[in-house]
TORVEXMAR-116046 format. One line per field, with one value per residue: residue number from 0; x, y negated, z negated of N, C-alpha, C, O, CB in turn; residue in three letters. Coordinates in Angstrom, 2 decimals. Glycine has a CB too. Layout:
loti = (NUM/...);
nu = (X/...);
nv = (Y/...);
nw = (Z/...);
cau = (X/...);
cav = (Y/...);
caw = (Z/...);
cu = (X/...);
cv = (Y/...);
cw = (Z/...);
ou = (X/...);
ov = (Y/...);
ow = (Z/...);
cbu = (X/...);
cbv = (Y/...);
cbw = (Z/...);
fike = (ala/...);
This chain:
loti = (0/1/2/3/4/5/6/7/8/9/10/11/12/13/14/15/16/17/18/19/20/21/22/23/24/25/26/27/28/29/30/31/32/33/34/35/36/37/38/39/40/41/42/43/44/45/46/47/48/49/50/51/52/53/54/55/56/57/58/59/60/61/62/63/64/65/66/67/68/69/70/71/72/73/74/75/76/77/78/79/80/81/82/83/84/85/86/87/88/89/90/91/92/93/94/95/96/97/98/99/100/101/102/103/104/105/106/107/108/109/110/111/112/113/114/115/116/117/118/119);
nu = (10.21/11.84/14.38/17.62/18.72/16.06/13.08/10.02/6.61/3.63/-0.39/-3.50/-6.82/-10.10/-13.01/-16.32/-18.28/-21.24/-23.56/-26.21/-26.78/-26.44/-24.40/-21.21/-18.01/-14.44/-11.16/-8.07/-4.67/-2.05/1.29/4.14/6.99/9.95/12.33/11.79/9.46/8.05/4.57/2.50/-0.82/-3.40/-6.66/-8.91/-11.07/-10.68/-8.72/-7.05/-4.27/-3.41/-3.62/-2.84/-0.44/0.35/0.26/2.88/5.11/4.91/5.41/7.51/11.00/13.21/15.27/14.16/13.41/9.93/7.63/4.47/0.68/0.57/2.47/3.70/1.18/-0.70/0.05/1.24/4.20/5.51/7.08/8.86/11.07/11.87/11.93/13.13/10.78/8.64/7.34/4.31/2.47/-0.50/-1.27/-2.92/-3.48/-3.60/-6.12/-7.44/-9.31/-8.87/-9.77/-9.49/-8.08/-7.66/-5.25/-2.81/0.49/3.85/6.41/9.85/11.50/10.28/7.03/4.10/0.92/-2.04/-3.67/-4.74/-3.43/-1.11/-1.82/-2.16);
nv = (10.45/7.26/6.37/5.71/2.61/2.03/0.96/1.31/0.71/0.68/0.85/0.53/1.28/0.14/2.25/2.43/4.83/5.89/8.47/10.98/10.61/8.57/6.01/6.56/6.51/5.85/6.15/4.87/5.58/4.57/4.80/3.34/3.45/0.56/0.81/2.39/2.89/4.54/6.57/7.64/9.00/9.40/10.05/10.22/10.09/8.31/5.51/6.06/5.38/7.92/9.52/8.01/7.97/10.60/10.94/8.96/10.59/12.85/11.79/9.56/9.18/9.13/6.60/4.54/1.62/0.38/-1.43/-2.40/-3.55/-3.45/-4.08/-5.36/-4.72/-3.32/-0.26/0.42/0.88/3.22/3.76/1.64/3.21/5.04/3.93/0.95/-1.01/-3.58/-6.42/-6.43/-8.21/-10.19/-12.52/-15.69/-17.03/-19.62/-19.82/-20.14/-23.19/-23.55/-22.10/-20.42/-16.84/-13.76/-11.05/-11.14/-9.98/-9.72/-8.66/-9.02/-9.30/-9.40/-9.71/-8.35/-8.10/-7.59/-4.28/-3.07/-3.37/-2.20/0.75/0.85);
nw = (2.62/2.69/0.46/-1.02/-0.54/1.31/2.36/1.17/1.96/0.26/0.00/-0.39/0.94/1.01/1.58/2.64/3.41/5.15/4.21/4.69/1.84/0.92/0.30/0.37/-1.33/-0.09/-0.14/1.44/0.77/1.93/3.32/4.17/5.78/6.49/8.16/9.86/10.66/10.19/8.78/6.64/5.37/3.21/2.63/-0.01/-2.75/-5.03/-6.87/-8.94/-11.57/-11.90/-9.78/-7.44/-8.34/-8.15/-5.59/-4.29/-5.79/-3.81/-1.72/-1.40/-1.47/-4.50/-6.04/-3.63/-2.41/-3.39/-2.40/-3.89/-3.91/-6.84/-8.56/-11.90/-13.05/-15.69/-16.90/-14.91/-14.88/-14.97/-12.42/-12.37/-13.42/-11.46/-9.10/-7.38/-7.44/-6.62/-6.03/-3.36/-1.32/-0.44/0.88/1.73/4.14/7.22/9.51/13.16/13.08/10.47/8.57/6.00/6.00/4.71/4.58/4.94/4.86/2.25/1.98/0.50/2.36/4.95/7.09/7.54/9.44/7.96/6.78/8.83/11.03/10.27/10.70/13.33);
cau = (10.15/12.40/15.69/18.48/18.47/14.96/11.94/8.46/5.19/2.63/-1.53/-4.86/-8.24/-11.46/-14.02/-17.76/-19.04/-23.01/-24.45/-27.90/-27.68/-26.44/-23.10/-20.14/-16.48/-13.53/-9.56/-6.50/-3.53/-0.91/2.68/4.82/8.62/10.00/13.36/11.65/8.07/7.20/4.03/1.96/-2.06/-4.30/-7.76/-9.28/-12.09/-10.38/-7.27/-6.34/-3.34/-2.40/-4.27/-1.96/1.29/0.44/0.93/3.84/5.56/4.80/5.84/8.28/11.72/13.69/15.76/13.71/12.36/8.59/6.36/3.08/0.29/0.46/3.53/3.29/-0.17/-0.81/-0.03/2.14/5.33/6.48/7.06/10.22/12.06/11.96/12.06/13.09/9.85/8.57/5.48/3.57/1.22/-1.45/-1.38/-4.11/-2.84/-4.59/-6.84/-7.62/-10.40/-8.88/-10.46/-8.73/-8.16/-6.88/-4.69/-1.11/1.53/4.99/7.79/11.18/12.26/9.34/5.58/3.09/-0.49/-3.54/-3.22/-5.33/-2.12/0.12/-2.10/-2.04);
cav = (9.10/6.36/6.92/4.92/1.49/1.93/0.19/1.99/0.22/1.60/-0.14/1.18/0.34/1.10/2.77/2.40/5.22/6.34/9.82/11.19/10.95/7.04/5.41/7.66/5.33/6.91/5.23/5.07/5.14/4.50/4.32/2.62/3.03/-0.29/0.92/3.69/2.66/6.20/6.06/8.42/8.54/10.46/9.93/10.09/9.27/7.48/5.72/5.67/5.76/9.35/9.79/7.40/8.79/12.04/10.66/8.82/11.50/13.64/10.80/8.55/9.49/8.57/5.35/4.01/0.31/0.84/-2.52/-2.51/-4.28/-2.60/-4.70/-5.66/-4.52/-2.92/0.97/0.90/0.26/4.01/3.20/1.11/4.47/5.80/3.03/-0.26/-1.54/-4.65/-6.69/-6.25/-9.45/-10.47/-14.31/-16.62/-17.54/-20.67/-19.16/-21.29/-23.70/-24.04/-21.13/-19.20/-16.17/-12.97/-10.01/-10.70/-9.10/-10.01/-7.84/-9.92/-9.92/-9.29/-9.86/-7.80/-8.50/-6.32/-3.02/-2.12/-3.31/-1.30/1.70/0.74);
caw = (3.13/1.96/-0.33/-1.55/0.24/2.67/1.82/1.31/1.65/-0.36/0.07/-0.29/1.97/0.99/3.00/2.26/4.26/5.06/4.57/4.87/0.81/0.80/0.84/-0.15/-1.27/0.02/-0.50/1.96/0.30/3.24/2.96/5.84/5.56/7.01/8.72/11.11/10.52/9.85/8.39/6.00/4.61/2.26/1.98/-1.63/-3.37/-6.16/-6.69/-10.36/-12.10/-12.16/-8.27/-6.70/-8.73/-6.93/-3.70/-4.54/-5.97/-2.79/-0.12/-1.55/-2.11/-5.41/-5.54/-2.72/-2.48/-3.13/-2.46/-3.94/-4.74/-8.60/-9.33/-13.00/-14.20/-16.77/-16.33/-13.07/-15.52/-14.70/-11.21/-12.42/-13.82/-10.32/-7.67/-7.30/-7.16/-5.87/-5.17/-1.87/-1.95/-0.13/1.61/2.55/5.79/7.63/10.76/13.81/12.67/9.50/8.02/5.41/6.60/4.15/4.93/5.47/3.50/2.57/0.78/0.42/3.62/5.80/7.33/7.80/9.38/7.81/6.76/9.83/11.88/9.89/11.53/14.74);
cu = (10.94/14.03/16.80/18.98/17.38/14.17/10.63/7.36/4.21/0.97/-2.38/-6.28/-9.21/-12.62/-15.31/-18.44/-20.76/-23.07/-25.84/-27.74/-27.04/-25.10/-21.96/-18.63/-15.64/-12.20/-8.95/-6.07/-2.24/0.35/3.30/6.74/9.13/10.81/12.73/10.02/7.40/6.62/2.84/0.26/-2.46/-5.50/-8.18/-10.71/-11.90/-8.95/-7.01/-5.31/-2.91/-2.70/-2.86/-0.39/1.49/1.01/2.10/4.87/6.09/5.35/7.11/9.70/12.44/14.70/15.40/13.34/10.84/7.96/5.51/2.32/-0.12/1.62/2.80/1.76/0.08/-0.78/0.70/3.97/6.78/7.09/8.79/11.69/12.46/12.51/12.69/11.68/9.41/6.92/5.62/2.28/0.79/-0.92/-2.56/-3.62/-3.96/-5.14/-6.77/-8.87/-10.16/-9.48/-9.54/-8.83/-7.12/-5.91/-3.66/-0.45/2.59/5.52/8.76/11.50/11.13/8.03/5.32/1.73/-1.90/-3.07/-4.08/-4.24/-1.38/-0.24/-2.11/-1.18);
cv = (8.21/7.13/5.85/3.46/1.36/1.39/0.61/0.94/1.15/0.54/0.83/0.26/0.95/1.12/2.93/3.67/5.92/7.60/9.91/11.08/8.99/6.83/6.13/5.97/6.36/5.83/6.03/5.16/5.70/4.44/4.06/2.69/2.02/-0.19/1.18/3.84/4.35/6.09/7.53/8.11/9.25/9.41/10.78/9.31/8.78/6.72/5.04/5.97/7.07/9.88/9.15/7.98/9.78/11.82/9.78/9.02/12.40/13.01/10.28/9.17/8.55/7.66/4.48/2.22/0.17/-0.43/-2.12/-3.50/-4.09/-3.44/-5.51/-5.75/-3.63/-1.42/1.74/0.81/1.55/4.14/2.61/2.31/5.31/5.21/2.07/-0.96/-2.87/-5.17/-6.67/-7.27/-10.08/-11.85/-14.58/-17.14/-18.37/-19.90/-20.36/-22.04/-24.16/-23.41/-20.78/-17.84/-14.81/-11.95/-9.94/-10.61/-9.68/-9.45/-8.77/-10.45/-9.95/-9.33/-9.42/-8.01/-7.65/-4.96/-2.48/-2.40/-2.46/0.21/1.88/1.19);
cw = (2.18/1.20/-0.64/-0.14/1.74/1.40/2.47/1.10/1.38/-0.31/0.23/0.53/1.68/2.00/2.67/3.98/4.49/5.43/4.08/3.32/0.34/1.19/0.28/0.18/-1.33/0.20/0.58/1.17/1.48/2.56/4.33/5.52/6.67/8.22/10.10/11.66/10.90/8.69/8.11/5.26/4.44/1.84/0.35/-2.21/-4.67/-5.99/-8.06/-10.30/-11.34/-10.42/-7.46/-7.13/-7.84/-5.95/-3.48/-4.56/-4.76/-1.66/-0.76/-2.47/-3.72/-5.48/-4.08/-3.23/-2.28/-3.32/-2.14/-4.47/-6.33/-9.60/-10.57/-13.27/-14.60/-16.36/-15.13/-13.56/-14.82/-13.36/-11.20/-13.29/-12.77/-8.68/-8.24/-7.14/-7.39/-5.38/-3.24/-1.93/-0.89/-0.04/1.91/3.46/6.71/9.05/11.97/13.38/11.54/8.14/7.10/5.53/5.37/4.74/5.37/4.46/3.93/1.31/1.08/1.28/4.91/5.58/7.65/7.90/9.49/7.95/8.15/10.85/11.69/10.88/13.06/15.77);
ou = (10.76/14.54/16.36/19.50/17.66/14.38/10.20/7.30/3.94/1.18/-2.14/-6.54/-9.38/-13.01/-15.40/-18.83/-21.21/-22.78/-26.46/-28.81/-27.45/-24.62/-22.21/-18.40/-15.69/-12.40/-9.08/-6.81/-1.75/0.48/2.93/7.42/8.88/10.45/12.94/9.53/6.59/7.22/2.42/0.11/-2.28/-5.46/-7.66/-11.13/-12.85/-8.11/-6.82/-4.92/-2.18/-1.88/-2.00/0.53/2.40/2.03/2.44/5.74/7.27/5.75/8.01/9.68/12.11/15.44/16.28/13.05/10.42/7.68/5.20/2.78/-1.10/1.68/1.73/1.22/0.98/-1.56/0.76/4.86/7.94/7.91/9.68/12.87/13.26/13.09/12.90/11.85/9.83/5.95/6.48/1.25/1.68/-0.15/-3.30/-3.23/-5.07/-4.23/-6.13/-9.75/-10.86/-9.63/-8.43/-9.91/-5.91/-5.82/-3.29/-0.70/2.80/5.25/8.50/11.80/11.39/7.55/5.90/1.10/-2.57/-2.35/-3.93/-4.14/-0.88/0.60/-2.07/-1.40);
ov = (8.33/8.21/4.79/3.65/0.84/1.35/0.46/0.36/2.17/-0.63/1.86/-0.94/2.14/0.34/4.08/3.35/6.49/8.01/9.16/11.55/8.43/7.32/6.08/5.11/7.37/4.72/7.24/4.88/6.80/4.08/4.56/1.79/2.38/-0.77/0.55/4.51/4.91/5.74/8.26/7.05/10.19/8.42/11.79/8.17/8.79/7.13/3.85/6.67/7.13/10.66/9.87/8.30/9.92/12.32/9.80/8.41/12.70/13.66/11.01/9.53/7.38/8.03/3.83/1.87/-0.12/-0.66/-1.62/-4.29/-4.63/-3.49/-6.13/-6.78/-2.93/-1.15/2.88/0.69/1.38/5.06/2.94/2.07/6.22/5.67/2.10/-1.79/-3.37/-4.70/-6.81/-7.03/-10.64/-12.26/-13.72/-18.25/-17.88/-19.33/-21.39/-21.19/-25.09/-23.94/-20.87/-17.46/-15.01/-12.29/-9.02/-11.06/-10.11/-9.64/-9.45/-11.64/-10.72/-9.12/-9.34/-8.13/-7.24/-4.50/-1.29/-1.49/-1.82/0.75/2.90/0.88);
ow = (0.97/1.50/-0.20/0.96/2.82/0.18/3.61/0.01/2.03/-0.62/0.87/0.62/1.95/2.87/2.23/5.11/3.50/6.55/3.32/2.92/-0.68/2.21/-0.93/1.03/-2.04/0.69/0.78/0.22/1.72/1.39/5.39/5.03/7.82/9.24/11.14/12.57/11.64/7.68/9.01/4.66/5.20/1.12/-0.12/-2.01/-5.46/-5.18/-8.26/-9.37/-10.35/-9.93/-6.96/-6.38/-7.01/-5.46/-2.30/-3.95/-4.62/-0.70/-0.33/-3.65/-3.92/-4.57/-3.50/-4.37/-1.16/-4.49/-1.06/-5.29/-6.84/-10.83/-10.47/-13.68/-14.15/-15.45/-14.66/-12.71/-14.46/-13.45/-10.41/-13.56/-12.97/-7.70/-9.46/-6.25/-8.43/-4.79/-2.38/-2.55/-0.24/-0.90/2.37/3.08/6.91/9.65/11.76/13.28/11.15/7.04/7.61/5.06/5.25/5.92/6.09/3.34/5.07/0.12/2.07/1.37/5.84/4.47/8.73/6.85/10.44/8.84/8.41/11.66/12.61/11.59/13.75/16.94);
cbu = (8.68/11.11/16.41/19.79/19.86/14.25/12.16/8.16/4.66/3.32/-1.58/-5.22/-8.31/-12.16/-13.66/-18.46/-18.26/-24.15/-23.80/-28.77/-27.27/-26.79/-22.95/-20.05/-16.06/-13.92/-8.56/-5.72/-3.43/-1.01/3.58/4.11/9.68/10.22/14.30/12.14/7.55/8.18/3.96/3.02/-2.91/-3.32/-8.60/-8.04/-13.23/-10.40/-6.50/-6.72/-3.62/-3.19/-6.08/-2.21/1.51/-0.80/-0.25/3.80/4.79/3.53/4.56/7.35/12.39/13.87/17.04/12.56/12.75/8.03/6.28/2.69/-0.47/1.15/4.45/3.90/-1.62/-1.93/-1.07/1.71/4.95/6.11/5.70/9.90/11.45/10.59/10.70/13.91/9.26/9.50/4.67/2.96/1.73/-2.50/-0.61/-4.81/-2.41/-3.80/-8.63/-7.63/-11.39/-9.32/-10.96/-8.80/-7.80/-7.57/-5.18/-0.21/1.79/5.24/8.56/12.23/13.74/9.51/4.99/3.19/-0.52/-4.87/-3.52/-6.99/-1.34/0.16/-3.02/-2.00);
cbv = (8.62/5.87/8.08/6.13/1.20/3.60/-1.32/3.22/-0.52/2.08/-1.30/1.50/0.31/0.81/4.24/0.09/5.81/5.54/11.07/12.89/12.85/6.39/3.89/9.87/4.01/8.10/5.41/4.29/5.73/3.08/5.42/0.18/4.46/-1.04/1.87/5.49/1.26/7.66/4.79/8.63/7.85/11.19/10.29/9.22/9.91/8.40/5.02/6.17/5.82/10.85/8.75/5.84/9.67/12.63/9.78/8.76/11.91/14.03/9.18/7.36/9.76/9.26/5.64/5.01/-0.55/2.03/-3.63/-1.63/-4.64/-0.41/-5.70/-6.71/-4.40/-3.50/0.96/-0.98/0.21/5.04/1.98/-0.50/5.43/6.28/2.46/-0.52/-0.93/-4.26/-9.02/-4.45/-10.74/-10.03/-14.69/-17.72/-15.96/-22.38/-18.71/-21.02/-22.97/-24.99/-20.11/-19.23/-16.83/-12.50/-9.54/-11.71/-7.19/-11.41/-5.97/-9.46/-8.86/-8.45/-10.42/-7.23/-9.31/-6.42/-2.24/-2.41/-4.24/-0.97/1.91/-0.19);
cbw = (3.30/0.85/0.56/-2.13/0.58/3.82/2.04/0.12/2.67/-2.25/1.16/-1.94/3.75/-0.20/3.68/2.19/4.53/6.11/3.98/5.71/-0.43/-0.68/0.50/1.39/-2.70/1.37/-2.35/2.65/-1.32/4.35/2.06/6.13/5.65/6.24/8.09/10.29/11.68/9.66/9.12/5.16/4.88/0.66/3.07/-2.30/-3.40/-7.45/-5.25/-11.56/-13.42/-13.81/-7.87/-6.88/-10.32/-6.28/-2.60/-4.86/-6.68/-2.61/0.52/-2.25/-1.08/-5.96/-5.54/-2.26/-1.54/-4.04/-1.82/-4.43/-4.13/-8.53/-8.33/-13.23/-13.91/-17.49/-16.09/-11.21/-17.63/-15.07/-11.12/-13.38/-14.81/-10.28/-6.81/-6.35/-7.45/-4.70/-5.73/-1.57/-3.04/-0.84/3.08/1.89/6.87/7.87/10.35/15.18/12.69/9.85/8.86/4.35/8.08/3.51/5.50/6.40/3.39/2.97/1.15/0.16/4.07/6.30/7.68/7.35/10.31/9.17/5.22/10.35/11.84/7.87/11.19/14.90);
fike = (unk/unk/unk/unk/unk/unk/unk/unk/unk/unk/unk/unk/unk/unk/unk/unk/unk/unk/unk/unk/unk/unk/unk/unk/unk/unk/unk/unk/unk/unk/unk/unk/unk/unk/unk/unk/unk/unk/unk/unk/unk/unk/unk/unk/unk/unk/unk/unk/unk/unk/unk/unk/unk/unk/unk/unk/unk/unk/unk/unk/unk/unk/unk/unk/unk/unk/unk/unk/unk/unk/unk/unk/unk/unk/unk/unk/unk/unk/unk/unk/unk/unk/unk/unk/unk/unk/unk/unk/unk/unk/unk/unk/unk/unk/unk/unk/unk/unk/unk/unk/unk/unk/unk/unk/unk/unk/unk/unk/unk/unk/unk/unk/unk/unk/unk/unk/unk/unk/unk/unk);
């Protein structure tokens, strides 16, 4: 997925789910390539560092454009030896009523609304 001038979206969703022994947390980590919107996910029950590299690694070709929300913290540095990488950032976007309303994304050139759209 991705490669020298495409643009990968990378985002995680967490999942609070219920079994007979209580609540079990389980991670998306999606990727969306923008061009062809061919679109990749791995459930996980974590998503550290070296978890998310994995899947990275495994999806996302090399010299790609990878927006995430990881841009500049602490630990996501190696990311820029491989990609172009790029924030993927979250908006407060006004609702009807006046509400604030979370969940829209914007990479450079484009909008995206809620990662549960992206699946859709």
């Amino acid at each position: 997925m991705g490669g020298p001038g495409h643009e990968v979206w990378l985002d995680t969703y967490k999942l609070n789910l219920r079994t007979n022994s209580g609540v079990d947390e389980f991670w998306i980590v999606g990727f969306i390539e923008k061009d062809t919107n061919r679109a990749r996910s791995y459930l996980t029950s974590d998503i550290r560092i070296d978890t998310i590299a994995l899947f990275v690694a495994k999806t996302v070709a090399k010299n790609s454009t990878l927006c995430s929300p990881y841009y500049h913290q602490v630990g996501w540095e190696f990311l820029d030896k491989f990609f172009d990488h790029q924030r993927l950032k979250k908006e407060s976007v006004q609702a009807e009523g006046g509400n604030t309303k979370s969940g829209k994304y914007r990479s450079k050139k484009s909008i995206l609304t809620g990662f549960e759209y992206m699946w859709s």
